[in-house]
C-alpha positions as CSV (number, residue, x, y, z in Angstrom):
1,X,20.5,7.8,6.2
2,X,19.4,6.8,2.7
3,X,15.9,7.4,1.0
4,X,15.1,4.2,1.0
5,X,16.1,3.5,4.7
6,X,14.3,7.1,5.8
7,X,11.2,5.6,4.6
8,X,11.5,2.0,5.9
9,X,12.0,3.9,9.7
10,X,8.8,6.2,8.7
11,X,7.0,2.5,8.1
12,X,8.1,1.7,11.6
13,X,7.2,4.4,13.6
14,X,3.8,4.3,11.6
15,X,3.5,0.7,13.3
16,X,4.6,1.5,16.7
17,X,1.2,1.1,18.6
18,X,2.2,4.4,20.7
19,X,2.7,6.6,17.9
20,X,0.3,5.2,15.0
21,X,-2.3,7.7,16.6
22,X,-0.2,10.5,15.9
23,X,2.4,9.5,13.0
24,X,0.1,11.1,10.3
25,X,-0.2,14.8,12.2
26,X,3.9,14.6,12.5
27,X,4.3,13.1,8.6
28,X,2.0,13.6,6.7
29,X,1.9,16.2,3.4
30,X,-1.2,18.8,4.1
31,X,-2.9,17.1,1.0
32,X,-2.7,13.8,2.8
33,X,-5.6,10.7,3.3
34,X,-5.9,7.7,4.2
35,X,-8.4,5.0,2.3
36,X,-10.0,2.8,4.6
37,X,-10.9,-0.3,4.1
38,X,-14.6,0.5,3.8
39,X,-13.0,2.6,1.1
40,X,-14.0,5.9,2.9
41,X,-11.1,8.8,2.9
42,X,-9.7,10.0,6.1
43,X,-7.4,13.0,6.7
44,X,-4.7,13.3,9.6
45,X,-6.6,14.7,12.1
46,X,-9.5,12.3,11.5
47,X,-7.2,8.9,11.6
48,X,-6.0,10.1,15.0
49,X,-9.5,10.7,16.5
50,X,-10.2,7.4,15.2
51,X,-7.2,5.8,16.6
52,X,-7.3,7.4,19.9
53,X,-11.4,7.0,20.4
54,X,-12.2,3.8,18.7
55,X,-9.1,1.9,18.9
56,X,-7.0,0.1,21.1
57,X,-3.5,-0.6,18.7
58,X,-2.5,-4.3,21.1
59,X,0.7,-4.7,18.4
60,X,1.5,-3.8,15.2
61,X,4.9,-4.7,12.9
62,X,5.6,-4.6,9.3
63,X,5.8,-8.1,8.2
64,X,6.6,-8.2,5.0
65,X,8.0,-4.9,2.3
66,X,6.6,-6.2,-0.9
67,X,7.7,-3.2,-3.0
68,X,9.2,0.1,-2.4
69,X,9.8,2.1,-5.5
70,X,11.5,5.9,-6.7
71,X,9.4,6.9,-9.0
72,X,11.1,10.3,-9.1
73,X,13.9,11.8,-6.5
74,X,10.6,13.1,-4.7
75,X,8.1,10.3,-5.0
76,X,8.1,6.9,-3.4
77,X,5.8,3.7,-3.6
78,X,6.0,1.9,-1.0
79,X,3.7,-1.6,-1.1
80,X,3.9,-3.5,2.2
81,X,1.6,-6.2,4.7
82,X,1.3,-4.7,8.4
83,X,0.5,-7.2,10.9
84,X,-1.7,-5.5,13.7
85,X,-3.5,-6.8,16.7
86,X,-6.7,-4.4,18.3
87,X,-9.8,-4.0,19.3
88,X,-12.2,-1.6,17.3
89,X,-15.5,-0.5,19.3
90,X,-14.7,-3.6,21.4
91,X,-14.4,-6.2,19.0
92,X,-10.6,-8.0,18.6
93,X,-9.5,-8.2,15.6
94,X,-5.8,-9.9,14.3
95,X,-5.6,-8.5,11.1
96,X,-2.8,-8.9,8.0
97,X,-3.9,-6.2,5.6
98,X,-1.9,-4.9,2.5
99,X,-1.2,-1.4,2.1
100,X,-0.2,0.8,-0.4
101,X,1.5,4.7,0.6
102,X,2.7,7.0,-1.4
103,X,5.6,9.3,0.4
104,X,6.3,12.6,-1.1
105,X,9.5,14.5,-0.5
106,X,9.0,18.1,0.5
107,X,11.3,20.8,1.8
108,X,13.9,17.8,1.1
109,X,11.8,15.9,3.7
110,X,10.0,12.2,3.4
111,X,6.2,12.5,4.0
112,X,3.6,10.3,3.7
113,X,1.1,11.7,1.2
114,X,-1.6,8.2,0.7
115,X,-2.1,5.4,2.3
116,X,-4.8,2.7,1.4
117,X,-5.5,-0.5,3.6
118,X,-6.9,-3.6,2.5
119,X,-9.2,-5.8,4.6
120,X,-7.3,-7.6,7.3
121,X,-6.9,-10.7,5.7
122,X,-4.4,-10.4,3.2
123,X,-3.0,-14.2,1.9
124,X,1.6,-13.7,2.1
125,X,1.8,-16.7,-0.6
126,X,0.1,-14.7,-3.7
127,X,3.6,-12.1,-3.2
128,X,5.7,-15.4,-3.5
């Protein structure tokens, strides 16, 4: 498999509703976090308390890859929209956020190292 189709696979476990809890404990650097929307940091650990306490993940799927850049033979950019249906602290929410992740290799394997989430209402046409 190719760098750029190892990562693409990563973004599509990330969105698998079963293993989004989880996908950050199994690939993730140590240094890793995750920006919220709220702009608050999250490591591993703490995205999949979250996930597993607060949230119930109805659908997910990357819609759209907007960017994904080698910066290095180590370092990727990767800028995509995730399309993701759930309900946080009971309240449904159908959101199209933008994200930005940073993927590191190390040990010759791709991790994420950063991940940063828009608000859910992200508008397709401005990547046009």
């Amino acid at each position: 498999m190719t760098d750029k189709e190892t990562i693409i696979s990563l973004l599509n476990e990330f969105a698998n509703p079963e293993k989004m809890a989880s996908f950050f404990i199994n690939h993730a650097t140590p240094e890793f976090l995750f920006i919220r929307p709220s702009g608050n940091p999250i490591d591993a650990e703490g995205f999949e308390k979250m996930i597993s306490s607060d949230v119930v993940q109805e659908k997910a799927e990357i819609t759209k890859i907007h960017r994904l850049e080698f910066l290095s033979n180590n370092v990727s950019l990767c800028i995509f929209t995730l399309g993701s249906e759930f309900i946080y602290k009971g309240t449904p929410n159908d959101d199209l956020p933008t994200v930005t992740s940073i993927f590191k290799k190390v040990n010759n394997v791709w991790k994420i190292h950063w991940m940063q989430r828009s608000t859910g209402n992200s508008d397709l046409s401005l990547w046009d």
